[in-house]
TIVEXBA-241832 format. One record per residue: x negated, y, z of N, C-alpha, C, CB in turn; residue number from 1; residue in three letters. Coordinates in Angstrom, 2 decimals, always signed. Each point is the difference from the previous one (the first is absolute). Glycine has a CB too. Layout:
BEGIN
SITE       n_x       n_y       n_z      ca_x      ca_y      ca_z       c_x       c_y       c_z      cb_x      cb_y      cb_z   seq   type
SITE         X         Y         Z         X         Y         Z         X         Y         Z         X         Y         Z   NUM    ala
...
END
This chain:
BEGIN
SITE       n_x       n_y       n_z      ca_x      ca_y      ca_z       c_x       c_y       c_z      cb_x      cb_y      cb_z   seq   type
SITE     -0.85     -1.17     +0.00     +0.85     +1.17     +0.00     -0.89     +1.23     +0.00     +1.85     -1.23     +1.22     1    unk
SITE     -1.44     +2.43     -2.08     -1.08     +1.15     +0.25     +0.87     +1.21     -0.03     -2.15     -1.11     -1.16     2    unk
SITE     +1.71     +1.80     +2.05     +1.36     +1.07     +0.27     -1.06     +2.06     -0.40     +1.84     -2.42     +3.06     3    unk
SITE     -0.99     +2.37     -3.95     -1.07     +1.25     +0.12     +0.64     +1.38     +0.32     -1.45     -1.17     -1.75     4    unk
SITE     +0.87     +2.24     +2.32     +0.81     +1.15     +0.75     -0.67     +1.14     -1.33     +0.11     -0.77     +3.46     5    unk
SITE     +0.87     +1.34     -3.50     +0.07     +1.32     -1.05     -0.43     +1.16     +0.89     +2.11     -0.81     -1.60     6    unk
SITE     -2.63     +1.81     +1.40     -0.32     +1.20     +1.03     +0.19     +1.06     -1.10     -1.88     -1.05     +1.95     7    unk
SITE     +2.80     +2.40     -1.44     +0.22     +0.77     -0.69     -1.16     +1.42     +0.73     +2.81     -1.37     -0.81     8    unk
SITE     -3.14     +2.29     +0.10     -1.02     +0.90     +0.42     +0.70     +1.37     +0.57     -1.69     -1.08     -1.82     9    unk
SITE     +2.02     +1.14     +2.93     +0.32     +1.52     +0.75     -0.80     +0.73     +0.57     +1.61     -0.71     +0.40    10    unk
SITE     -1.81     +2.16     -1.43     -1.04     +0.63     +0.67     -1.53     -0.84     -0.10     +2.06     +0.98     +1.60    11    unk
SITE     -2.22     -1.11     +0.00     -1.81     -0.84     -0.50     +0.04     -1.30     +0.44     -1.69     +1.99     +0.43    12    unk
SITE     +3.14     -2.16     +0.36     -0.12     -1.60     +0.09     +1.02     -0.83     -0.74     -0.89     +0.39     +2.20    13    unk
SITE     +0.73     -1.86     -2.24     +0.89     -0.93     -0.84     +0.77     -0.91     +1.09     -1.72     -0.06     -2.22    14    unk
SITE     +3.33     -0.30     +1.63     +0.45     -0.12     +0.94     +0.65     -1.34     -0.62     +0.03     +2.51     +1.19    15    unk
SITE     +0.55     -3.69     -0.28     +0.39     -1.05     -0.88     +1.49     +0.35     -0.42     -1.65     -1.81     +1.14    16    unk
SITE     +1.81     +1.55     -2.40     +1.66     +0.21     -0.29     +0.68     -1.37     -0.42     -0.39     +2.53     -0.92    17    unk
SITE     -0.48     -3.58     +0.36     +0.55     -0.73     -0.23     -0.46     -1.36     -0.02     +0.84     +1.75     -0.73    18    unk
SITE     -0.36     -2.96     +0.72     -1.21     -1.36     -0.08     +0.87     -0.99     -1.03     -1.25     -0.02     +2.94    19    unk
SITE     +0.42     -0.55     -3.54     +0.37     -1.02     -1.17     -0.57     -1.45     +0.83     -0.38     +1.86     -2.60    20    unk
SITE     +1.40     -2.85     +2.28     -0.46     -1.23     +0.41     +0.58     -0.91     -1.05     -0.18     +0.56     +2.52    21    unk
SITE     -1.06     -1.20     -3.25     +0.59     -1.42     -1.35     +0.88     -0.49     +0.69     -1.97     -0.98     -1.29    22    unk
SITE     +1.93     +0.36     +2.80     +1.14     -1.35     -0.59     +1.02     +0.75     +1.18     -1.60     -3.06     -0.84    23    unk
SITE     +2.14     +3.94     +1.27     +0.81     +0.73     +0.02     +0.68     +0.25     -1.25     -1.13     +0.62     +1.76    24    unk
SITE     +0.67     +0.27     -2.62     +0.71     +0.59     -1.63     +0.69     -1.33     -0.35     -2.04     +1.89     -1.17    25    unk
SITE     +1.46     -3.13     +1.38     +0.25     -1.14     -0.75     +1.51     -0.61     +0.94     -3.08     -0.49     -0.96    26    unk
SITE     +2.95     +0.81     +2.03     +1.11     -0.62     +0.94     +1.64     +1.31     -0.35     -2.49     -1.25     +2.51    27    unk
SITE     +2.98     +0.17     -3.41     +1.41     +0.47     -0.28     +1.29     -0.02     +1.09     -0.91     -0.81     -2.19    28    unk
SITE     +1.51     +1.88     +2.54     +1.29     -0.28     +1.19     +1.21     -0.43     -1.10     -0.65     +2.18     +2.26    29    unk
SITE     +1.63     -2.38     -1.40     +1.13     -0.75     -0.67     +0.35     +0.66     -0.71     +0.68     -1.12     +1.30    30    unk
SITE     -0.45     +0.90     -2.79     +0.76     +0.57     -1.21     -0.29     -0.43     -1.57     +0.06     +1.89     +1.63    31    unk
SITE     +0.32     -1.26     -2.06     -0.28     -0.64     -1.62     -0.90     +1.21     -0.19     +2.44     -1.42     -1.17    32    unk
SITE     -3.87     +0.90     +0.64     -1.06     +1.05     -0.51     -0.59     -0.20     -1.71     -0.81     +0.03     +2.82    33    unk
SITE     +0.55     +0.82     -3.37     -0.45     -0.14     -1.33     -1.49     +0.36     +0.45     +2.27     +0.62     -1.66    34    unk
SITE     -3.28     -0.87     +0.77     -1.59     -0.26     +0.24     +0.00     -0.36     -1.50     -0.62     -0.98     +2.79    35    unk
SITE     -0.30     +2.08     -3.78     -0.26     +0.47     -1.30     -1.91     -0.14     +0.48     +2.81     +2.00     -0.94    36    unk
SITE     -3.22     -2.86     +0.08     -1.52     -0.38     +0.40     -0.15     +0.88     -1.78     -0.44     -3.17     +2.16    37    unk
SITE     -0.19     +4.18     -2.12     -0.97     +0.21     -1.41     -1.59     +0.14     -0.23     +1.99     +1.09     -0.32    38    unk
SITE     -2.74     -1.56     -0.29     -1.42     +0.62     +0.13     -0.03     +1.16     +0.51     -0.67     -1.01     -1.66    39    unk
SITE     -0.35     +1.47     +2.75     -0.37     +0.72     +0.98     +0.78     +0.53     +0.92     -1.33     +0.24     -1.30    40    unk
SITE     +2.67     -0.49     +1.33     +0.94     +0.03     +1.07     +0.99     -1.25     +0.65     -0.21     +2.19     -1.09    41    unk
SITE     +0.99     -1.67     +1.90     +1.20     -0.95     +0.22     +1.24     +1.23     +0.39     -1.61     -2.55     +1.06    42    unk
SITE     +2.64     +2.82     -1.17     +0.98     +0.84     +0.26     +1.43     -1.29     +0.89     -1.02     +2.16     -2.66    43    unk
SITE     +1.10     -1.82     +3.73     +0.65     -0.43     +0.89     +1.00     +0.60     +0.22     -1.55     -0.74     +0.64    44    unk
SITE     +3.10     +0.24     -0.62     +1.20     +1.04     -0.09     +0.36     -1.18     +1.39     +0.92     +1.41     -3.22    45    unk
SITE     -0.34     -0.92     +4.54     +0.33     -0.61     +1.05     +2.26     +0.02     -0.05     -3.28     +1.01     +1.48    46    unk
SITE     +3.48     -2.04     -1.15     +1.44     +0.81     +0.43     +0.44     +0.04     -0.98     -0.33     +1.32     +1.59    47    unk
SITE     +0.46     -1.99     -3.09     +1.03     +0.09     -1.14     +1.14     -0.63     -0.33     -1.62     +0.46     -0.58    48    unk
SITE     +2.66     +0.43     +0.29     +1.00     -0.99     -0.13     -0.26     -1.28     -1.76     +1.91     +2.45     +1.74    49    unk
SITE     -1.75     -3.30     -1.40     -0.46     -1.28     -0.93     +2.00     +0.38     -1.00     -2.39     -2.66     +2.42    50    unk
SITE     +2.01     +2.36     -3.57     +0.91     +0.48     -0.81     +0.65     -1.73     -0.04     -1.31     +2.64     -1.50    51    unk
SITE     +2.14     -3.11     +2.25     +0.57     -1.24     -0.14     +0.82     +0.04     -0.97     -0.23     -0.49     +2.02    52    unk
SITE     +1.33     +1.54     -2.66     +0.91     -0.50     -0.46     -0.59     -0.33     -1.64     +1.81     +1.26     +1.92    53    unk
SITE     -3.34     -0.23     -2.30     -0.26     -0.50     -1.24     -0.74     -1.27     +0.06     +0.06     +2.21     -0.82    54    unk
SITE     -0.44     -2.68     +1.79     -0.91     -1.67     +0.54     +1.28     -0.58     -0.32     -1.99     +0.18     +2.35    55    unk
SITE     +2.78     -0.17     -1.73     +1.37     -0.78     -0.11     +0.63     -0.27     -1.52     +0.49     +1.13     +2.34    56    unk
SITE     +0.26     -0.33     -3.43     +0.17     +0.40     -0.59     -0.92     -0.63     -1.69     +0.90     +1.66     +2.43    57    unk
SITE     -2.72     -1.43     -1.97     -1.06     -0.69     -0.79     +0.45     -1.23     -0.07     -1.84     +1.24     +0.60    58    unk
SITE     +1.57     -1.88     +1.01     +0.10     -1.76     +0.14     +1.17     -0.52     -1.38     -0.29     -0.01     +3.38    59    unk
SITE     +1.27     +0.96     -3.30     +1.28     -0.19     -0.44     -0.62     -0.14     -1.29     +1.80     +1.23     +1.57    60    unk
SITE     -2.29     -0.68     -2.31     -0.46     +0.06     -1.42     -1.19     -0.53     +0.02     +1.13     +1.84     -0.66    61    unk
SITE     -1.74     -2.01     +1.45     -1.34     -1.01     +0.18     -0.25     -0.86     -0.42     -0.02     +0.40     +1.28    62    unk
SITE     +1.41     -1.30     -0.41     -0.08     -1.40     +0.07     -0.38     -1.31     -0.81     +1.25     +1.17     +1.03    63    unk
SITE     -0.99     -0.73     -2.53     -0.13     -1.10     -0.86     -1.66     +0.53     -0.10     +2.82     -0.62     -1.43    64    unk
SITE     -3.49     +1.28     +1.49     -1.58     +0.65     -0.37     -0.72     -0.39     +1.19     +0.58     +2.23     -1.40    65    unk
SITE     +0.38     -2.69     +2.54     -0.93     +0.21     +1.33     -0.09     -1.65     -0.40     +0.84     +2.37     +2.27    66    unk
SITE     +0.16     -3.17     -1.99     +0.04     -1.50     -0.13     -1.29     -0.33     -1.66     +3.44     -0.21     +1.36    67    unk
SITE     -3.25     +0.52     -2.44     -1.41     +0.31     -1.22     -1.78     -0.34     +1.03     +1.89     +2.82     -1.68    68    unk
SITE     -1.66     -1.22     +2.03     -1.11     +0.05     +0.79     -0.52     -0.75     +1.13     +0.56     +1.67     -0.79    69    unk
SITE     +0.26     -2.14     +1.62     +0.06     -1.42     +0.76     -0.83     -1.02     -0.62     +2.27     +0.43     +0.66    70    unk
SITE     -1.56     -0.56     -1.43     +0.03     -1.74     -1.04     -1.45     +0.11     -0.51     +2.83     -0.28     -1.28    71    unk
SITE     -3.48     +1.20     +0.44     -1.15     +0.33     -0.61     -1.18     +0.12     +0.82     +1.37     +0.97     -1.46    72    unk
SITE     -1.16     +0.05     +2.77     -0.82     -0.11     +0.85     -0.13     -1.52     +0.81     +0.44     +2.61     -0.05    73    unk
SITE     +0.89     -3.25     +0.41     -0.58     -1.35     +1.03     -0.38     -1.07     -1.62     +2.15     +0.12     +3.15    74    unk
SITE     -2.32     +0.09     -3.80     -0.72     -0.91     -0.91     +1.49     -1.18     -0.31     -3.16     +0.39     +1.24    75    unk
SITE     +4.21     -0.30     -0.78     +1.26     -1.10     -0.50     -0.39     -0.05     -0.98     +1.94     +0.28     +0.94    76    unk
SITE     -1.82     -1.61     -1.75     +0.00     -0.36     -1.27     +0.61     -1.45     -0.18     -1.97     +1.57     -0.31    77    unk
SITE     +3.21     -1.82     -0.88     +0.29     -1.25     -0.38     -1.44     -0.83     -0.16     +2.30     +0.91     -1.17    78    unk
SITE     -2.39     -2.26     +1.70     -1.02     -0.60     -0.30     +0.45     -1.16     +0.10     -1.51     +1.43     +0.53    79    unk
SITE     +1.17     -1.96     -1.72     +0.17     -1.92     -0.28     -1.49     -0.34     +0.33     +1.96     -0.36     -2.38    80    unk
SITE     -1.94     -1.14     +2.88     -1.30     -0.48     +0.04     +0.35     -1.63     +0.01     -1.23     +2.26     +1.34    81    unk
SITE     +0.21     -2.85     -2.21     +0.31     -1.29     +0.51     -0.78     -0.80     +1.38     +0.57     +0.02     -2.56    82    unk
SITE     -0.23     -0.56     +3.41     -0.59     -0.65     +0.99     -0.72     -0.75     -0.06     +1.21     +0.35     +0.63    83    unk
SITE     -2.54     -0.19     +0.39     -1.30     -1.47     -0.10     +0.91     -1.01     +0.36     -2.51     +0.94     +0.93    84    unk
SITE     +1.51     -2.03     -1.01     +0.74     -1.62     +0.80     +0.50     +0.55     +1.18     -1.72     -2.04     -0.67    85    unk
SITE     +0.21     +3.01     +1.86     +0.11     +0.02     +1.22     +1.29     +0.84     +0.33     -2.52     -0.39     +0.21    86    unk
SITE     +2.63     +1.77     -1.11     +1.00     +0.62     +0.01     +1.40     -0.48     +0.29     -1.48     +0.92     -1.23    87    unk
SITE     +1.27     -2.04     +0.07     +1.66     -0.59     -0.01     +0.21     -1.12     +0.86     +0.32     +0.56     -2.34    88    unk
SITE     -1.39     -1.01     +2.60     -0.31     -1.07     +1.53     +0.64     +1.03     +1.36     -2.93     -1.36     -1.02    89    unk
SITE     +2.56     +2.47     +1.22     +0.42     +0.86     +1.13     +1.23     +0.62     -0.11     -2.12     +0.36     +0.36    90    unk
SITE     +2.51     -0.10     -1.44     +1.36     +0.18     -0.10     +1.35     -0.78     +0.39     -1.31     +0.93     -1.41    91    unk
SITE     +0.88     -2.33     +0.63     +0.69     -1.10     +0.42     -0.12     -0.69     +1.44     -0.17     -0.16     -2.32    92    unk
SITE     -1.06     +0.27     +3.03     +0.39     +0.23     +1.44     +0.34     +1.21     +0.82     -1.21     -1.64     -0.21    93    unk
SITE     +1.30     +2.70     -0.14     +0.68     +1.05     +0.54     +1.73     -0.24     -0.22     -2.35     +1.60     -0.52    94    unk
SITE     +3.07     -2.27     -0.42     +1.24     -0.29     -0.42     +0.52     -1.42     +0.53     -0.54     +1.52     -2.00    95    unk
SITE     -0.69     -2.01     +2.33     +0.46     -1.10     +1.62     +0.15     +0.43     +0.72     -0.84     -1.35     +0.02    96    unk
SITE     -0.22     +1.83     +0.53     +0.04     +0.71     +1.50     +1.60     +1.05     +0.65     -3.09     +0.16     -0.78    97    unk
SITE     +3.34     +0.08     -0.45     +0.71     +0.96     +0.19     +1.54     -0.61     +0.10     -1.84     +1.62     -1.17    98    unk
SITE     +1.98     -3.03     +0.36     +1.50     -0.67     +0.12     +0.53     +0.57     -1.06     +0.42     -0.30     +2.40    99    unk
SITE     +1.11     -0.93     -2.54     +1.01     +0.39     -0.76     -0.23     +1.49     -0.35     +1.51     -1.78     +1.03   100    unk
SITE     -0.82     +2.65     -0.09     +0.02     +1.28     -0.63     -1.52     +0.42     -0.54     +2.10     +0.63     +1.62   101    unk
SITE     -2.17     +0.07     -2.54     -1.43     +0.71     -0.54     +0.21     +1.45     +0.01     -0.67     -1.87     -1.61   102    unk
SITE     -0.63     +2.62     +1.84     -0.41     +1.31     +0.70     -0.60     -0.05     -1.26     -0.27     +0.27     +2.80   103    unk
SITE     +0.55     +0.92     -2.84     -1.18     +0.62     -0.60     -0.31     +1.27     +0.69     +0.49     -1.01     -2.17   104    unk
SITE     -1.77     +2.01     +1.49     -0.82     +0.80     +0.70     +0.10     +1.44     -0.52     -1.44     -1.95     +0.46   105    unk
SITE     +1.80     +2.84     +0.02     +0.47     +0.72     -1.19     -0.42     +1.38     +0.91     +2.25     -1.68     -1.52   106    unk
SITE     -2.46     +3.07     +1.04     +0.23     +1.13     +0.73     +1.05     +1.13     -0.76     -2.47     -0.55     +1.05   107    unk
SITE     +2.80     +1.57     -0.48     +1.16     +0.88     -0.01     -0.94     +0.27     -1.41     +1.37     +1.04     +2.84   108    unk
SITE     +0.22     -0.31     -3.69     -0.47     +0.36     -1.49     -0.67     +1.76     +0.36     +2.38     -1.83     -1.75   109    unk
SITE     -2.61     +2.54     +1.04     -0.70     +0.99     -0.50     +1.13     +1.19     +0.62     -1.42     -1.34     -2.39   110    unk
SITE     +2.60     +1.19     +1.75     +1.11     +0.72     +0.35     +0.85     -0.06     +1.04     -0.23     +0.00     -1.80   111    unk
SITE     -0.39     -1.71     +2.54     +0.84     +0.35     +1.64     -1.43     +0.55     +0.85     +2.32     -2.43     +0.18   112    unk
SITE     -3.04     +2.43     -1.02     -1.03     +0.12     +1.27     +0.02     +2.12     -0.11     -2.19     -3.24     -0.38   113    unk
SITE     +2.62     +3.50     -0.66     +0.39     +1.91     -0.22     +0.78     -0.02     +0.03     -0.95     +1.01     -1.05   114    unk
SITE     +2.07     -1.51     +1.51     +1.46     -0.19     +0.39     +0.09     +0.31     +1.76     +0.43     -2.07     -2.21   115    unk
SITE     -1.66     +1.52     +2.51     -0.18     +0.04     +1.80     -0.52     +1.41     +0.43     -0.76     -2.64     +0.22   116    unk
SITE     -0.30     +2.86     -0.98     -0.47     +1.51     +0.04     +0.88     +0.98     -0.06     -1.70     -0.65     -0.93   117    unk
SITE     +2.35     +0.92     -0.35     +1.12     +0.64     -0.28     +1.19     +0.10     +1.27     -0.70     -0.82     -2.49   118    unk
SITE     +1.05     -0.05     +3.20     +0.91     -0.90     +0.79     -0.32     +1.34     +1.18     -0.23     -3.34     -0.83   119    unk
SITE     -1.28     +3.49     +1.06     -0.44     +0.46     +0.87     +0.18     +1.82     -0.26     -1.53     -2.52     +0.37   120    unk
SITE     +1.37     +2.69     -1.31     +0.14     +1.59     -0.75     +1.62     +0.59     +0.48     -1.71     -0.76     -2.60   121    unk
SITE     +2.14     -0.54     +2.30     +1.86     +0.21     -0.20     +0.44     +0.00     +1.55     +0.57     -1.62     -2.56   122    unk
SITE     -1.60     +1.03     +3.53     +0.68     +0.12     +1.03     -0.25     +1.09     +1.00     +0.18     -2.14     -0.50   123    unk
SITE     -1.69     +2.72     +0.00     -0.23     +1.48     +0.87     +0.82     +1.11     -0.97     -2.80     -0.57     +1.15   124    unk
SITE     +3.40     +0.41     -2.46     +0.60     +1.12     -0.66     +2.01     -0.08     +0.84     -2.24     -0.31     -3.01   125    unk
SITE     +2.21     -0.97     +3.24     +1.44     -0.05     +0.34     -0.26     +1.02     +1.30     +0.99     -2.74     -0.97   126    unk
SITE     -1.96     +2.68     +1.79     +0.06     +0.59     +1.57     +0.08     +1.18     -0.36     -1.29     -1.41     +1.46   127    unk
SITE     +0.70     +2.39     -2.24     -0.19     +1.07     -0.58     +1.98     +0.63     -0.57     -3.31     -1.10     -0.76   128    unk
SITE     +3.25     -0.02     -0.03     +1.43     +0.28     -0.50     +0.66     +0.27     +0.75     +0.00     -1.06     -1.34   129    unk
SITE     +0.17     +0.60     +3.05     +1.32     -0.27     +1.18     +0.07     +1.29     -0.33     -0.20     -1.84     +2.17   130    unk
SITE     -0.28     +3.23     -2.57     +0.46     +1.91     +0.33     +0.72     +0.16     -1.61     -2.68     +1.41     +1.92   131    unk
SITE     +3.88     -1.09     -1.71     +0.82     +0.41     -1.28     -0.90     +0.71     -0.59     +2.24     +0.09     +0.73   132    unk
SITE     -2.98     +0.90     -0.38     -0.66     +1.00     -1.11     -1.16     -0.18     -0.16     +1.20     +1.54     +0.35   133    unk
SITE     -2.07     -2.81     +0.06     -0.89     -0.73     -0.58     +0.72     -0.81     -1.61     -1.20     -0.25     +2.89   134    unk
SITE     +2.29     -0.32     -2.23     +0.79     -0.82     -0.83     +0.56     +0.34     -1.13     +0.29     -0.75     +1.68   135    unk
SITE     -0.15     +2.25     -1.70     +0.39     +0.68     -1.10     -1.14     +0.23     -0.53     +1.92     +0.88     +0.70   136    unk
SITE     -2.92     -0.52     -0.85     -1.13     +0.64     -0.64     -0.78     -1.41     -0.57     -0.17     +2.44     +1.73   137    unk
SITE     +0.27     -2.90     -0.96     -0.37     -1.40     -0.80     +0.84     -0.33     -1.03     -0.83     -0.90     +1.88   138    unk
SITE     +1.73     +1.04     -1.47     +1.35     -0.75     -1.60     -0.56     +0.81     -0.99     +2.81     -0.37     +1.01   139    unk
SITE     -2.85     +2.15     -0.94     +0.35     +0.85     -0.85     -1.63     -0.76     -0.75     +1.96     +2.61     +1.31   140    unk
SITE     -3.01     -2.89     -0.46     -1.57     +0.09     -0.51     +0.40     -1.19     -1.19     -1.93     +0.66     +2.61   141    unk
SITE     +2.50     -1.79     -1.99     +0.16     -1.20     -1.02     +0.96     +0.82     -0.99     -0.21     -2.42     +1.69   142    unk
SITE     +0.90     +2.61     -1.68     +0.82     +0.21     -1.19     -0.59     +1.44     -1.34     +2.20     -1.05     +2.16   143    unk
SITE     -3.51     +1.56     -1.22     -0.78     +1.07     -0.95     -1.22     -0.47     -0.74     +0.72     +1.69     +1.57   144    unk
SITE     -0.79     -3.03     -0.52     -1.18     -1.18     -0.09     +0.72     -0.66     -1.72     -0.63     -0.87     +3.54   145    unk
SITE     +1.52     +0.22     -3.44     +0.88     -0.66     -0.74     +0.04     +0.63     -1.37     +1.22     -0.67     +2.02   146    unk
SITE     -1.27     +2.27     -1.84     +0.52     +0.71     -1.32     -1.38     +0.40     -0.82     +2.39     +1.10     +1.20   147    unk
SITE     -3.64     -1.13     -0.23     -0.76     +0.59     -0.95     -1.27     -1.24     -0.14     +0.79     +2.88     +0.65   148    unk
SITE     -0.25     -4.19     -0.25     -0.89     -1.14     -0.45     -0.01     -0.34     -1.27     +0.27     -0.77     +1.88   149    unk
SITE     -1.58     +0.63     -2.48     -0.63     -0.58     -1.88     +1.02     -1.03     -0.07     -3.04     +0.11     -0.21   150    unk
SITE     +3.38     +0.12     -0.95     +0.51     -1.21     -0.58     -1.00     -0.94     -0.35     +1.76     +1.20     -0.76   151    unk
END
């Protein structure tokens, strides 16, 4: 930690006015903060209101681009393969082991798994919504949202 004291000059002596400490600046209090990192600076805005209803609103038009980007980034891909001996040796005892009924192994698709996220968007925008004139300004945003989206 290194804390350094500023001294301003009155007259013939210097007096401390102020002290900077790194991991102070770095310790955020409760709120939503924006933090803009550019070559040779950083600009720190504390205390902003976070624009939910256009977060909200995006997801809405997102969604088929967000689930895309999913799929591409985790590497999903249709894949046929044929099985070694050992392969199909372990398979066929995994389909004992397992009995009559058969399992298979599977994970959530692309779109339930941004279906859950989303899930999560929709449920801090509903809390927001409980104030009629949150609730209105949001409708009016979607429906200005609605009129001036690309075909």
């Amino acid at each position: 930690m290194s804390t350094n004291t500023f001294y301003k000059k009155v007259g013939r002596k210097y007096i401390p006015v102020s002290e900077y400490d790194s991991e102070l600046r770095e310790a955020f209090q409760k709120g939503s903060h924006l933090v803009t990192v550019e070559p040779g600076h950083t600009l720190t805005r504390h205390n902003i209101d976070p624009n939910y209803a256009a977060l909200i609103a995006a997801s809405l038009v997102a969604k088929e681009k967000m689930i895309s980007a999913l799929m591409d980034a985790s590497g999903l891909k249709v894949k046929q393969k044929t099985l070694t001996p050992e392969q199909s040796q372990a398979y066929i005892h995994f389909k004992k082991t397992m009995g009559e009924e058969f399992y298979s192994l599977y994970t959530d698709s692309a779109g339930n798994i941004v279906e859950a996220g989303l899930e999560v968007l929709y449920e801090e925008a509903n809390k927001l919504l409980q104030h009629p004139t949150v609730k209105n300004a949001y409708e009016q945003f979607l429906m200005v949202a609605k009129l001036t989206k690309d075909e």
